[in-house]
GUDODO-374961 format. One record per residue: residue number from 1; chain; x, y, z of N, C-alpha, C, O, CB in turn. Coordinates in nm, 3 decimals. Glycine has a CB too. Layout:
BEGIN
NUM, A, X, Y, Z, X, Y, Z, X, Y, Z, X, Y, Z, X, Y, Z .
...
//
This chain:
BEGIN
1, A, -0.137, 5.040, 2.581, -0.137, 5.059, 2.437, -0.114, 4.925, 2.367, -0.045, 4.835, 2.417, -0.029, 5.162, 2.396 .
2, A, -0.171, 4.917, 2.256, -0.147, 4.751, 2.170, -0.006, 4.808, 2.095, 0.038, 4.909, 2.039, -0.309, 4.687, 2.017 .
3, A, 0.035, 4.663, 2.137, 0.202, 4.632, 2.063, 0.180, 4.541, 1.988, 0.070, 4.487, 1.997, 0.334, 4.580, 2.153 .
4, A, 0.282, 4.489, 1.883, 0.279, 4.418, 1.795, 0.404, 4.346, 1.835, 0.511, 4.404, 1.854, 0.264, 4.481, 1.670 .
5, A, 0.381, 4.191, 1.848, 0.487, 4.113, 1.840, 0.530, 4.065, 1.713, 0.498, 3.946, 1.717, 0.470, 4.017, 1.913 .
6, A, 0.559, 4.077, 1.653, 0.602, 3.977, 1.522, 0.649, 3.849, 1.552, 0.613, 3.751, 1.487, 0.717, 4.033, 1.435 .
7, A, 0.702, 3.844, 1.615, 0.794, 3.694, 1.587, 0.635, 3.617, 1.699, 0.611, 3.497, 1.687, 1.043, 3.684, 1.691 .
8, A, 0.571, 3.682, 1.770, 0.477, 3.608, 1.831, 0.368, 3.549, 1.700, 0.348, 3.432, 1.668, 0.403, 3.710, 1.952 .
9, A, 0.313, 3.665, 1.644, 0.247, 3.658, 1.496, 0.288, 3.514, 1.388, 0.225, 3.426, 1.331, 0.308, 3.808, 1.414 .
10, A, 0.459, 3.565, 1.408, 0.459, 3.447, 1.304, 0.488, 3.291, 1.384, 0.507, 3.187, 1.321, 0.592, 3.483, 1.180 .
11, A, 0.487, 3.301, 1.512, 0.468, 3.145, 1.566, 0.379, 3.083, 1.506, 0.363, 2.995, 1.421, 0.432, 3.125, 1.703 .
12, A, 0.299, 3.180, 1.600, 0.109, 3.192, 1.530, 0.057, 3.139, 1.448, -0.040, 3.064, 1.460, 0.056, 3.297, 1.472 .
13, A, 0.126, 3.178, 1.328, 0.117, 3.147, 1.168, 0.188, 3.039, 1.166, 0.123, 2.936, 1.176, 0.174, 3.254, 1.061 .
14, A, 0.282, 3.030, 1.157, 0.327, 2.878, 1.152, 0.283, 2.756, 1.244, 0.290, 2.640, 1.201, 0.462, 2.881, 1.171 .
15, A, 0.248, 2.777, 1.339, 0.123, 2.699, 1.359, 0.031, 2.641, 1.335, 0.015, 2.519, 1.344, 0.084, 2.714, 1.383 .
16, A, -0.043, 2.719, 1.300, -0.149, 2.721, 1.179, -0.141, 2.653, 1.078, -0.225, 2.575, 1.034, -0.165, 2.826, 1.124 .
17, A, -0.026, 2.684, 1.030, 0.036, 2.606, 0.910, 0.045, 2.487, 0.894, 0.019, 2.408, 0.803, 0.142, 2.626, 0.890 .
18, A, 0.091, 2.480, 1.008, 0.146, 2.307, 1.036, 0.029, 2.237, 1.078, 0.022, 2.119, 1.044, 0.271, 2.278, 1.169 .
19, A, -0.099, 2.302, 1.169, -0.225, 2.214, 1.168, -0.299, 2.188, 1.036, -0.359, 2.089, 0.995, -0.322, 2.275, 1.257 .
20, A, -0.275, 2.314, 0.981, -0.358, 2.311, 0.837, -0.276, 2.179, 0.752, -0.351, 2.113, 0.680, -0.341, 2.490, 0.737 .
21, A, -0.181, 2.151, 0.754, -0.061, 2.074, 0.682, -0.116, 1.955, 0.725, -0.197, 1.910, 0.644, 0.106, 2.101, 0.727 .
22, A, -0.092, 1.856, 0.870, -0.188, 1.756, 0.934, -0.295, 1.767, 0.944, -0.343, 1.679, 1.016, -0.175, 1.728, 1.033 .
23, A, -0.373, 1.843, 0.902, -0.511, 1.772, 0.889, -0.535, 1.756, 0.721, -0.611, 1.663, 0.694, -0.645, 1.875, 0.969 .
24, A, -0.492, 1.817, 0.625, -0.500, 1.795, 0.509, -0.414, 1.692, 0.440, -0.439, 1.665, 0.322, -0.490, 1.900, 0.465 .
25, A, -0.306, 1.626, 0.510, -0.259, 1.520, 0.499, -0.338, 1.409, 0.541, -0.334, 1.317, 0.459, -0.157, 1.526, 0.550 .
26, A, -0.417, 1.384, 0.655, -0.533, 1.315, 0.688, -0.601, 1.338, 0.634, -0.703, 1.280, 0.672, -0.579, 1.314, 0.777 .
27, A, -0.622, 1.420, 0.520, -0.763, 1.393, 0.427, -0.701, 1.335, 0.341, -0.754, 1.226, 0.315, -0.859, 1.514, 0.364 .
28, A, -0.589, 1.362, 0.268, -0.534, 1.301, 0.172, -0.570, 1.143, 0.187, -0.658, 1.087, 0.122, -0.390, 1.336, 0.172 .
29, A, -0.475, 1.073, 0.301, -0.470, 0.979, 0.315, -0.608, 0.910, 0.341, -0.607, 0.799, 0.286, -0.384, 0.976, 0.386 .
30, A, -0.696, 0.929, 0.389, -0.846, 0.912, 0.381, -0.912, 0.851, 0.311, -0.971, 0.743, 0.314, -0.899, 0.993, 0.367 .
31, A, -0.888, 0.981, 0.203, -0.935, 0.966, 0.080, -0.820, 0.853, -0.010, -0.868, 0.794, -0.107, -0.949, 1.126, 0.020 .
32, A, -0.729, 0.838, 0.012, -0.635, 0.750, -0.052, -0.658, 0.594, -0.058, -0.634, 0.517, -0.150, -0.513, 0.772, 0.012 .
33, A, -0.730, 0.560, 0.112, -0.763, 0.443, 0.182, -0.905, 0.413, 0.074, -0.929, 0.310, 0.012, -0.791, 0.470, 0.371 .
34, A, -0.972, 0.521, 0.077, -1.122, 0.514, 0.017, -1.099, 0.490, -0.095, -1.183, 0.407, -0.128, -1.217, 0.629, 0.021 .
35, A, -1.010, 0.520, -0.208, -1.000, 0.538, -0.333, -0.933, 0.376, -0.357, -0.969, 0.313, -0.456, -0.910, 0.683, -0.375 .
36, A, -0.850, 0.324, -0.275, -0.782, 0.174, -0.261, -0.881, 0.122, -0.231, -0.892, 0.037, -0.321, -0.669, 0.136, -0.161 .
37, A, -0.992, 0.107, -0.147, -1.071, 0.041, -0.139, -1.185, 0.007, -0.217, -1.219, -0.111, -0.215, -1.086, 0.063, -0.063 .
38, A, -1.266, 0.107, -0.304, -1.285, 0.155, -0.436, -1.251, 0.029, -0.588, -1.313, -0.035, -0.673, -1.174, 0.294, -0.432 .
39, A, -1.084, 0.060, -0.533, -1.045, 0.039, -0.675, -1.047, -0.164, -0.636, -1.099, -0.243, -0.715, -0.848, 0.145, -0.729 .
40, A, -0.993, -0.201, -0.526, -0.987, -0.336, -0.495, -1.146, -0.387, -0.491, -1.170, -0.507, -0.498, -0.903, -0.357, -0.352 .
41, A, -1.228, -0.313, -0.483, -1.384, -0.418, -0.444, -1.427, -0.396, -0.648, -1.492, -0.474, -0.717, -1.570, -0.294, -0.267 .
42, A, -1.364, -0.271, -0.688, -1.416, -0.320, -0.816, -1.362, -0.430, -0.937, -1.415, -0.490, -1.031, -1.428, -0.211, -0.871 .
43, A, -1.163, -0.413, -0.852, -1.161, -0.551, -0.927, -1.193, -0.651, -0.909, -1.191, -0.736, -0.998, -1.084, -0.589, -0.951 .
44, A, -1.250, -0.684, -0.743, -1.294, -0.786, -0.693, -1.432, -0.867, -0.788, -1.457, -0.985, -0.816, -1.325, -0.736, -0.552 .
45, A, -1.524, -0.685, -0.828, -1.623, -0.739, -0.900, -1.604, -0.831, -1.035, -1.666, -0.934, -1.064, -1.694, -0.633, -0.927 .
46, A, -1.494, -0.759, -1.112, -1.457, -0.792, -1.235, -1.445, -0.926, -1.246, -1.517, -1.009, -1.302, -1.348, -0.733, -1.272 .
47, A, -1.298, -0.940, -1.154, -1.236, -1.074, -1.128, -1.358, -1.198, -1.136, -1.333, -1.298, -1.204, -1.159, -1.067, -0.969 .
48, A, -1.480, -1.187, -1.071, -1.582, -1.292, -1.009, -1.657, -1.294, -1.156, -1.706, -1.398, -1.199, -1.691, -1.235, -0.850 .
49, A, -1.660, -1.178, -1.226, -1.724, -1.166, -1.324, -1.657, -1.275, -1.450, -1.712, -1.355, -1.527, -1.726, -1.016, -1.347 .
50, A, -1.526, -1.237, -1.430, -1.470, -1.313, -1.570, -1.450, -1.452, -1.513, -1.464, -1.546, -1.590, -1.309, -1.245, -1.644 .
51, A, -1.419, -1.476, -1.388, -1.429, -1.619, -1.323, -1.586, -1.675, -1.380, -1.579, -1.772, -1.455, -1.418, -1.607, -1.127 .
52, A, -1.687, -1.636, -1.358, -1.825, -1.678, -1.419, -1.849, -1.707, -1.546, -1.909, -1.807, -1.585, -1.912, -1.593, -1.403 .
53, A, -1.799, -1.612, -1.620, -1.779, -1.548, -1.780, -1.691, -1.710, -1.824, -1.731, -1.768, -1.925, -1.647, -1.347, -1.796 .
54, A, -1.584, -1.768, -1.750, -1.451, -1.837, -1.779, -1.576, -2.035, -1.729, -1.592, -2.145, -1.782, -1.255, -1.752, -1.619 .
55, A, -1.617, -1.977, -1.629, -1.719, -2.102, -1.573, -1.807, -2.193, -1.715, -1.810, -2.310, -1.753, -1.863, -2.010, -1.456 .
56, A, -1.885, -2.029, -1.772, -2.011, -2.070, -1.836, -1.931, -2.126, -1.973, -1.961, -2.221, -2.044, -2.138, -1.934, -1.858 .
57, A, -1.817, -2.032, -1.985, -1.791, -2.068, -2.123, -1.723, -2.194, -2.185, -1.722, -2.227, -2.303, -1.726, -1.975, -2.165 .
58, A, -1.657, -2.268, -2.059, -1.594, -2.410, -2.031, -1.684, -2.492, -2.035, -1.665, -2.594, -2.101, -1.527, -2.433, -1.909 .
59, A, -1.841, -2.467, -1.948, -1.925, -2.569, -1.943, -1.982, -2.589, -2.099, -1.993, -2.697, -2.156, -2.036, -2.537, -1.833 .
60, A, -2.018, -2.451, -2.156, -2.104, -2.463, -2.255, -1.970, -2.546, -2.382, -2.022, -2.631, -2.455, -2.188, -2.283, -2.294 .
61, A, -1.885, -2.534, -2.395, -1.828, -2.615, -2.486, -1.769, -2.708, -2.433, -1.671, -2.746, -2.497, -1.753, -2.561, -2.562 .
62, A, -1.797, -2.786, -2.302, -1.818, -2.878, -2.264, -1.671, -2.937, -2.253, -1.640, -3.049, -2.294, -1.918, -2.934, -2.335 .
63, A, -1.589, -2.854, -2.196, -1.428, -2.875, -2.168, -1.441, -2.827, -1.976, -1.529, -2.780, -1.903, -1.298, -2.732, -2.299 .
64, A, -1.283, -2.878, -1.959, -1.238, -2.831, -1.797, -1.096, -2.794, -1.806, -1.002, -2.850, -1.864, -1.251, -2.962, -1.671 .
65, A, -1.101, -2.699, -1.743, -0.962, -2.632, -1.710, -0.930, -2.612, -1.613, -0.902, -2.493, -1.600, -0.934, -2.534, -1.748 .
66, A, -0.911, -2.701, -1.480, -0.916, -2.647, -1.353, -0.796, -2.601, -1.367, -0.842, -2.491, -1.335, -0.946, -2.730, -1.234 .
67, A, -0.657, -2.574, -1.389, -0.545, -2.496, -1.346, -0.595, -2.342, -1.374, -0.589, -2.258, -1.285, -0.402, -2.541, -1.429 .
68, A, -0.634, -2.319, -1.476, -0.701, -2.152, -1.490, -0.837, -2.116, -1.406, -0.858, -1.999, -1.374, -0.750, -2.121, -1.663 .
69, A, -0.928, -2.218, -1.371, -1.011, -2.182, -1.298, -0.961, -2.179, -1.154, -1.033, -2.114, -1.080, -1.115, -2.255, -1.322 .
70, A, -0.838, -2.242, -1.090, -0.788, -2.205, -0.973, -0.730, -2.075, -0.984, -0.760, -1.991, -0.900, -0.699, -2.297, -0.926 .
71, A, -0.631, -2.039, -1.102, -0.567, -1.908, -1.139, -0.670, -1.827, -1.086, -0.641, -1.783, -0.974, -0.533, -1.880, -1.298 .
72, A, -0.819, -1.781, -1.145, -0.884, -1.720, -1.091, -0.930, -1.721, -0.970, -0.974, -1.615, -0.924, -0.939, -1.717, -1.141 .
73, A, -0.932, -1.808, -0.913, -0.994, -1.815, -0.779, -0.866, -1.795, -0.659, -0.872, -1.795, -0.536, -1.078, -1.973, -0.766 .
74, A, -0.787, -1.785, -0.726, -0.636, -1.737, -0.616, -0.666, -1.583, -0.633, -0.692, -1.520, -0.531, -0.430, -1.790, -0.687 .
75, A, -0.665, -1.532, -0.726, -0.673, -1.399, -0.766, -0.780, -1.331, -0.681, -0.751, -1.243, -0.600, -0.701, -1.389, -0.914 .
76, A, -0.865, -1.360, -0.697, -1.025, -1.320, -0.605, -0.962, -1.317, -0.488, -0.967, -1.216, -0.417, -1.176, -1.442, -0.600 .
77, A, -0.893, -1.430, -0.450, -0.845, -1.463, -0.296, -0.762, -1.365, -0.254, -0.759, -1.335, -0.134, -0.766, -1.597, -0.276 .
78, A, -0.678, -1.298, -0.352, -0.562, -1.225, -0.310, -0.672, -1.055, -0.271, -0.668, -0.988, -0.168, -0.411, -1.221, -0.469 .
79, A, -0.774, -1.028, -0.421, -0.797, -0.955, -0.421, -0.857, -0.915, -0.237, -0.820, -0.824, -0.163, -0.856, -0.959, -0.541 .
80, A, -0.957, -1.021, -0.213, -1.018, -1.002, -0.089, -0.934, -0.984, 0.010, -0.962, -0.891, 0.086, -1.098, -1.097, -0.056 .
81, A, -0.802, -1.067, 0.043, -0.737, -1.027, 0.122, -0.666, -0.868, 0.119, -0.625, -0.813, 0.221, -0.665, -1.125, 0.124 .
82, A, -0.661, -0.824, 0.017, -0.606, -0.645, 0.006, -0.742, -0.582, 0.042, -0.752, -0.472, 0.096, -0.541, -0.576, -0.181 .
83, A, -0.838, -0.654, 0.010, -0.953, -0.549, 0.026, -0.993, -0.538, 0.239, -1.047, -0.445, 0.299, -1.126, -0.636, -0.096 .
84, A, -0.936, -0.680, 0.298, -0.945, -0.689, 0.408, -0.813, -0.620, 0.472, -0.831, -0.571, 0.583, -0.973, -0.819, 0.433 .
85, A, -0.682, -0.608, 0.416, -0.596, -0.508, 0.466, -0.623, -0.370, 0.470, -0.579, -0.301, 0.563, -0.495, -0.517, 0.408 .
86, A, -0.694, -0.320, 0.373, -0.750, -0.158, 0.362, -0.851, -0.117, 0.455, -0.864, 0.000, 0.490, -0.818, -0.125, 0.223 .
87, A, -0.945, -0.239, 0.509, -1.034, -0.190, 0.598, -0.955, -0.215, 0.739, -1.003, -0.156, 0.835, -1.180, -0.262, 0.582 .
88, A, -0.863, -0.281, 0.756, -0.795, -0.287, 0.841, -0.740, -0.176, 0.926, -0.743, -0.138, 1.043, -0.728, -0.345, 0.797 .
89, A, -0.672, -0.129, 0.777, -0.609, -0.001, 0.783, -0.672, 0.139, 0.831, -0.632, 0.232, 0.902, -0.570, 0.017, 0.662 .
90, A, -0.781, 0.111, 0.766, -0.881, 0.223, 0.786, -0.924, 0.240, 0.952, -0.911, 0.339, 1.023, -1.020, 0.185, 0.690 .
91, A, -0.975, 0.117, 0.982, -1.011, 0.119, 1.166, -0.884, 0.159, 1.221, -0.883, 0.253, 1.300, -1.059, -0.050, 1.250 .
92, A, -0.785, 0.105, 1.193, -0.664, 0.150, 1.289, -0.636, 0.301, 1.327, -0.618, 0.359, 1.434, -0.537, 0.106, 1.225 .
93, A, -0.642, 0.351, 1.155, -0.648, 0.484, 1.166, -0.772, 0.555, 1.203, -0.750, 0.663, 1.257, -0.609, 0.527, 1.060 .
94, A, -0.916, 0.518, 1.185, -0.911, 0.632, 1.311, -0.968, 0.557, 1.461, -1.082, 0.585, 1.497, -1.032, 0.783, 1.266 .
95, A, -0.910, 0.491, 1.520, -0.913, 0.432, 1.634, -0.810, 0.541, 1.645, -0.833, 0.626, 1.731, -0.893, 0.269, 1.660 .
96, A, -0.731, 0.550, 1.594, -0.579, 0.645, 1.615, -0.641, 0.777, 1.623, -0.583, 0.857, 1.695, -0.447, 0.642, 1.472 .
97, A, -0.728, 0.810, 1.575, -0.762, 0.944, 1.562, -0.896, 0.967, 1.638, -0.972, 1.061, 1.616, -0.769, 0.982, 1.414 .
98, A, -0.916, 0.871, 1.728, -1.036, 0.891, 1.876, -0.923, 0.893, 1.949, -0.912, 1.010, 1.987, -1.171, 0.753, 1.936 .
99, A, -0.847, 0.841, 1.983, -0.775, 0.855, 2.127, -0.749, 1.031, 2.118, -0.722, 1.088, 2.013, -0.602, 0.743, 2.142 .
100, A, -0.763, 1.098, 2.251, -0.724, 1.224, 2.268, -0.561, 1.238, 2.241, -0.499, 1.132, 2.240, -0.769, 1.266, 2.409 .
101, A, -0.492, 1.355, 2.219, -0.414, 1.361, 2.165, -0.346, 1.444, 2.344, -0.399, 1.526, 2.419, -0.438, 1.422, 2.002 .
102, A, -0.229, 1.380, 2.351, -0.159, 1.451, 2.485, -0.087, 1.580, 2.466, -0.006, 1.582, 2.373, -0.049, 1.358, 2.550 .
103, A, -0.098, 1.661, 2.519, -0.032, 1.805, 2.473, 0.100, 1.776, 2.449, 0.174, 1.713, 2.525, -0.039, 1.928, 2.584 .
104, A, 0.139, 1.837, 2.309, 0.276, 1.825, 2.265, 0.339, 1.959, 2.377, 0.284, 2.050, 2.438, 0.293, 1.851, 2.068 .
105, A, 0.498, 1.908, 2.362, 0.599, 2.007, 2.384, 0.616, 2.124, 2.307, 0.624, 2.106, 2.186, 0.707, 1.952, 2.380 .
106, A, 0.623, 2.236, 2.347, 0.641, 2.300, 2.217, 0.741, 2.264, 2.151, 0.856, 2.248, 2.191, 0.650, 2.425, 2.220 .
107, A, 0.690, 2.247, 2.027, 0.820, 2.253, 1.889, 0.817, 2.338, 1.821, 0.718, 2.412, 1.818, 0.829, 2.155, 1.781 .
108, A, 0.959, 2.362, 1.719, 0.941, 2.488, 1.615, 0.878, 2.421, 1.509, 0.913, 2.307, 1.478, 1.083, 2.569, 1.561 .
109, A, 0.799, 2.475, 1.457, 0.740, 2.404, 1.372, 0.825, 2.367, 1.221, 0.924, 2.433, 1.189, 0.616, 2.477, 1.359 .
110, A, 0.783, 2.278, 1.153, 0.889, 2.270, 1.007, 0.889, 2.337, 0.908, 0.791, 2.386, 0.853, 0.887, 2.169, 0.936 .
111, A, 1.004, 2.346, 0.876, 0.989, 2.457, 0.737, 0.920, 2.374, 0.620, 0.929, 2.251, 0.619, 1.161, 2.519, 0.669 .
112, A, 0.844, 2.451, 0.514, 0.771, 2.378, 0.447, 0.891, 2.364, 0.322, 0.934, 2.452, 0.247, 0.616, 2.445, 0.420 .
113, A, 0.932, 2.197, 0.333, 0.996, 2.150, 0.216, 0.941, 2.108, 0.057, 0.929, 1.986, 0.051, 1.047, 2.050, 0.266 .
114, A, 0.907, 2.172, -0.067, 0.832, 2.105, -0.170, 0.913, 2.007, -0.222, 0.888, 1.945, -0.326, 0.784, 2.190, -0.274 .
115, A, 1.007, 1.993, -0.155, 1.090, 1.861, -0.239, 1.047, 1.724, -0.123, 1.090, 1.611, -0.143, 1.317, 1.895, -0.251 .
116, A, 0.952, 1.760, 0.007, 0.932, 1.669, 0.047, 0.764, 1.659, 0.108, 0.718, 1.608, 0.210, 1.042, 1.655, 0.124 .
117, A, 0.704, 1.725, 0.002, 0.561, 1.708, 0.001, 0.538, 1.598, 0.009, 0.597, 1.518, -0.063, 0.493, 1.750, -0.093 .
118, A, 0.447, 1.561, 0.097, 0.353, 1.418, 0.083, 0.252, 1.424, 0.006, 0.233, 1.334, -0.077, 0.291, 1.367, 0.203 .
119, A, 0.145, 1.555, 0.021, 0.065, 1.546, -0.099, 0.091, 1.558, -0.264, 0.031, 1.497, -0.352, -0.012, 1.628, -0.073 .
120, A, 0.164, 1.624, -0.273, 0.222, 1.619, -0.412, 0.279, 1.516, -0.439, 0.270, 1.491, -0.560, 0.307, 1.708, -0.443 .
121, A, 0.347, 1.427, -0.368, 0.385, 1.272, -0.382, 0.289, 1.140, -0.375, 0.316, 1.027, -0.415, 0.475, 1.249, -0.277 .
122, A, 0.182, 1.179, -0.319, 0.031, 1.121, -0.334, -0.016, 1.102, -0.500, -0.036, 1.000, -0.565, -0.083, 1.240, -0.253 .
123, A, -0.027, 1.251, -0.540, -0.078, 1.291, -0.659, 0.004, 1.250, -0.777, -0.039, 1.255, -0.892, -0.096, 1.429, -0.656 .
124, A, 0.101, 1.218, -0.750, 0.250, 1.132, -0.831, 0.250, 0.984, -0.907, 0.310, 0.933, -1.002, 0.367, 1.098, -0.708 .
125, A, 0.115, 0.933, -0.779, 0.157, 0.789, -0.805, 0.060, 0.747, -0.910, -0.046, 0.808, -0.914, 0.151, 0.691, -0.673 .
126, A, 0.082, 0.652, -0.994, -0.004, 0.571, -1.091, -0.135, 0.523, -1.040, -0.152, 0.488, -0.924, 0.069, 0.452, -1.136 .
127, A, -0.189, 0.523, -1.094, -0.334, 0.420, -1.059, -0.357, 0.366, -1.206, -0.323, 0.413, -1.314, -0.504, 0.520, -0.991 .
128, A, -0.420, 0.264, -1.177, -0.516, 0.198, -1.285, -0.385, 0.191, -1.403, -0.367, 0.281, -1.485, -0.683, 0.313, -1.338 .
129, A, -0.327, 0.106, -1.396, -0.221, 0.044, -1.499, -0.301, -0.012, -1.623, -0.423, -0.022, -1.613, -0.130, -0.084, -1.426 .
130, A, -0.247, -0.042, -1.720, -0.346, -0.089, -1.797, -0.195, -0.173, -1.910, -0.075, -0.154, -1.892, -0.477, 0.064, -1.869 .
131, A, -0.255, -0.256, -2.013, -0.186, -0.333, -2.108, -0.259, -0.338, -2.237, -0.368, -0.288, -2.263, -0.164, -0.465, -2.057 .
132, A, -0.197, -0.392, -2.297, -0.284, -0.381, -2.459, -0.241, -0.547, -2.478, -0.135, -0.609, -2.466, -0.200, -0.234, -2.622 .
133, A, -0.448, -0.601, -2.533, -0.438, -0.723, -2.568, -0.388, -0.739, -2.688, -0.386, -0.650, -2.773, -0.542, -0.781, -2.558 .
134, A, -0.329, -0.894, -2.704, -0.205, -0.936, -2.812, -0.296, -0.910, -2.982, -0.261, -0.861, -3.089, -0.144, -1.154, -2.778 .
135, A, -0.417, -0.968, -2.934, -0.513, -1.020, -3.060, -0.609, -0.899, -3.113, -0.650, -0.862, -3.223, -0.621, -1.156, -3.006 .
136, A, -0.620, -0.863, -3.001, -0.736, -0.696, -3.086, -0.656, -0.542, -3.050, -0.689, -0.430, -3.089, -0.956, -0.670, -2.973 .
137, A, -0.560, -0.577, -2.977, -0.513, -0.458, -2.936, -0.608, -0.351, -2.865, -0.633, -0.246, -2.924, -0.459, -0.406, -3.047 .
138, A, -0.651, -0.371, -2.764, -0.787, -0.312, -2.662, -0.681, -0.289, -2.576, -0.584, -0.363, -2.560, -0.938, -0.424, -2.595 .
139, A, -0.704, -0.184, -2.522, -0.653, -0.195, -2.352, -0.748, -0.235, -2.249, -0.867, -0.206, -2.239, -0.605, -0.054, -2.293 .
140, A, -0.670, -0.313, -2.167, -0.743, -0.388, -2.051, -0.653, -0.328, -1.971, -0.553, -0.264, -2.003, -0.757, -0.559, -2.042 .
141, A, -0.713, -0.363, -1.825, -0.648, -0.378, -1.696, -0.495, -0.459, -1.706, -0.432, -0.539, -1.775, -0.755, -0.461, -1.598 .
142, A, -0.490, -0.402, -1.625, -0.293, -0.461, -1.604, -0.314, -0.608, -1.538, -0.229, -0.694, -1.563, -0.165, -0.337, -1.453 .
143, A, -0.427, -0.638, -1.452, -0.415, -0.723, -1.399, -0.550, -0.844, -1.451, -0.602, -0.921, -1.371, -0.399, -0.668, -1.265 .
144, A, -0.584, -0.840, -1.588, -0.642, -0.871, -1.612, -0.615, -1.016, -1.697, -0.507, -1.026, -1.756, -0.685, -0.778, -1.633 .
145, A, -0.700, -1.114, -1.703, -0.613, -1.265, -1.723, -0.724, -1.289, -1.861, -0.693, -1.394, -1.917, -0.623, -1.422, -1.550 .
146, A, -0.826, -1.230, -1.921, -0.903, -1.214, -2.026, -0.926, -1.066, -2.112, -0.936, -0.961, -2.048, -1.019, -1.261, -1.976 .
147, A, -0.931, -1.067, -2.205, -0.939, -0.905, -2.300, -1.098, -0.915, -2.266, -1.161, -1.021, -2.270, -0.884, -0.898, -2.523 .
148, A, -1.140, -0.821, -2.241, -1.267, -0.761, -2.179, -1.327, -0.728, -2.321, -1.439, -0.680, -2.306, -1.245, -0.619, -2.065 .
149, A, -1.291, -0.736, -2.448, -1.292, -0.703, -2.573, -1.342, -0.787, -2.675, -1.432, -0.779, -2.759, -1.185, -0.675, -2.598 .
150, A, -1.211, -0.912, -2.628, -1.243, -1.018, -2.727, -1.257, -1.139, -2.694, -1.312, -1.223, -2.765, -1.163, -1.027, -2.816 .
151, A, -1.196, -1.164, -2.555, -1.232, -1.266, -2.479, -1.025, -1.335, -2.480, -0.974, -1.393, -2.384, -1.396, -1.379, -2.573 .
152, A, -0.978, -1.314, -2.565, -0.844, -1.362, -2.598, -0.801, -1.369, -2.423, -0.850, -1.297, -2.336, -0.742, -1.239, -2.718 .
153, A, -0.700, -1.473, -2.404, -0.633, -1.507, -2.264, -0.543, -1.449, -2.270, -0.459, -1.450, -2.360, -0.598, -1.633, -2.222 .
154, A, -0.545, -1.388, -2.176, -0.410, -1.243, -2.176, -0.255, -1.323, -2.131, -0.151, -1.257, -2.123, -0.456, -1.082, -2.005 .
//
């Protein structure tokens, strides 16, 4: 005759739980890597942009500023190097996630804490900071060294 275990049921389920929990934390983070990487190649674009923008506009009024044209070109530098830590990051993880995984011990699985969500602490954090230029009052980027607006030096 079929019996019903319960407490087998709810292993079961909590199981479940907890795979469903790690693998949707690996998407999170995924997508987190993708979205950092994203956001660094487009300031990368910017950055090269207003470095050019900062080039033409020195030549054409026929001045030099190399301490601000290095400013920019450190910046680019930094940017590329975050943009080379994220892909870094990215191979590691899933090099980490080809290796086969060795059968765990059983564990009880964790109780689900919302005071110690990772995804909800994901969804928490700031992106895209921003400042308001002195002279037109535009918002720009936080990390931005020209008003995208008016040209004013931030």
């Amino acid at each position: 005759m079929f019996e019903l275990d319960i407490n087998k049921i709810k292993e079961q389920g909590m199981q479940f739980v907890d795979t469903a929990r790690k693998a949707a934390l690996d998407i999170a983070d995924k997508g987190k890597n993708q979205l950092d990487l994203a956001s660094q190649q487009s300031q990368l674009a910017k950055a090269e942009r207003q470095l050019g923008a900062l080039i033409y506009s020195l030549h054409k009024a026929g001045e030099q500023n190399e301490p601000l044209v290095e400013k920019y070109i450190e910046n680019i530098e930094s940017i590329e190097k975050s943009i080379e830590e994220i892909r870094a990051r990215m191979e590691a993880d899933e090099a980490e996630k080809a290796q086969p995984e060795e059968p765990a011990e059983e564990e009880a699985p964790e109780e689900y804490d919302p005071e110690n969500d990772e995804l909800a602490a994901a969804a928490d954090r700031p992106r895209g900071e921003t400042k308001t230029c002195p002279v037109c009052s535009a918002e720009v980027d936080a990390d931005a060294l020209f008003c995208n607006h008016c040209g004013a030096q931030l």
